[in-house]
C-alpha positions in Angstrom: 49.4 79.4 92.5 51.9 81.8 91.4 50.4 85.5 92.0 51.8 88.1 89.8 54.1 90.4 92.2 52.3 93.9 92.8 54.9 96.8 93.8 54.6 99.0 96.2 52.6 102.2 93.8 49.9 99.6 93.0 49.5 98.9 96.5 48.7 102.4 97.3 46.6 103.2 94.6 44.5 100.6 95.7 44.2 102.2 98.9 41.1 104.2 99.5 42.3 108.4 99.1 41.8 109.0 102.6 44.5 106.0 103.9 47.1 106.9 101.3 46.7 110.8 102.3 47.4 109.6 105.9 50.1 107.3 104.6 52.1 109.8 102.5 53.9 111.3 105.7 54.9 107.9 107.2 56.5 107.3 104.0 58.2 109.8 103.4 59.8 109.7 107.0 60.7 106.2 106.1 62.7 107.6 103.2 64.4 110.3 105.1 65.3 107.8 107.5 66.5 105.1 105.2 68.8 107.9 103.8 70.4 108.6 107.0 70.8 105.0 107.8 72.5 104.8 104.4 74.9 108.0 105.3 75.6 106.5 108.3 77.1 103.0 107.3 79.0 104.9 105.1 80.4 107.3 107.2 81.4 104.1 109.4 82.8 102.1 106.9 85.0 105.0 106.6 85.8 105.2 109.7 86.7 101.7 110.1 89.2 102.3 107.4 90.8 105.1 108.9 91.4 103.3 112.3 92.6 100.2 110.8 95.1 102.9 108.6 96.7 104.5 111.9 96.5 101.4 113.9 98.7 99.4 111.0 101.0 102.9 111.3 101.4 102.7 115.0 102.9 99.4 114.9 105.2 100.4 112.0 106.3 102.7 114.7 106.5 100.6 117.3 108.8 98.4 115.6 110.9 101.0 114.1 111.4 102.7 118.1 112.4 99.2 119.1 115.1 98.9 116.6 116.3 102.4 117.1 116.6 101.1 120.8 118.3 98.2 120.6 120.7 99.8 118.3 121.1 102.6 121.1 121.7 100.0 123.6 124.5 98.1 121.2 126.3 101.8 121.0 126.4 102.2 124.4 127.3 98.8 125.1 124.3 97.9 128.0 122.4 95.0 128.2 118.8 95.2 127.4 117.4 93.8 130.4 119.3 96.7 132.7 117.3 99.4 134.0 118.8 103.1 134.3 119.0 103.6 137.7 118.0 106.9 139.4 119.9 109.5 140.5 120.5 110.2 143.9 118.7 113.0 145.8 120.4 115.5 147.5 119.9 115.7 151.1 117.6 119.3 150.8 115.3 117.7 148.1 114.9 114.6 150.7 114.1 117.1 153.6 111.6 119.0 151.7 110.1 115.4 150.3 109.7 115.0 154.4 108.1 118.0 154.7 105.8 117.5 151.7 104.3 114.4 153.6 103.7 115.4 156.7 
């Protein structure tokens, strides 16, 4: 039952000439192709690792800006939750807002 395992150079040997000259092309494209495939999981593999790099900096950052800030906010004695509020306009910057508008 158990038949001996024949690779894949036996196989084409066994072919007549004239298959395996057509075949040698389609091959070798499959080669080429495999190769590139190969590259490609590579290249993102890498790329995976580069992303997951920079994402784990940005939220060292993150959490680095919000101590800085609530530090800022203890110095100048606010409470977090307040809002800065904005600074009036002068009464030429609201007429030429007006004037934008219309």
């Amino acid at each position: 039952m158990a038949e001996p395992m024949l690779n894949m150079s036996e196989i084409i040997e066994g072919l007549s000439p004239m298959l395996s000259d057509k075949l040698s092309p389609l091959i070798t494209i499959f080669k080429a192709v495999g190769i590139v495939l190969l590259v490609y999981i590579i290249f993102l593999i890498l790329k995976a690792l580069f992303s997951w790099r920079a994402s784990h900096r940005l939220k060292i950052i993150a959490k680095n800006v919000e101590e800085i800030n609530e530090k800022l906010d203890i110095l100048i004695k606010k409470k977090p939750e307040e809002k800065p509020k904005a600074k009036p306009e002068t009464e030429k910057e609201e007429k030429e807002k007006k004037l934008k508008k219309k």
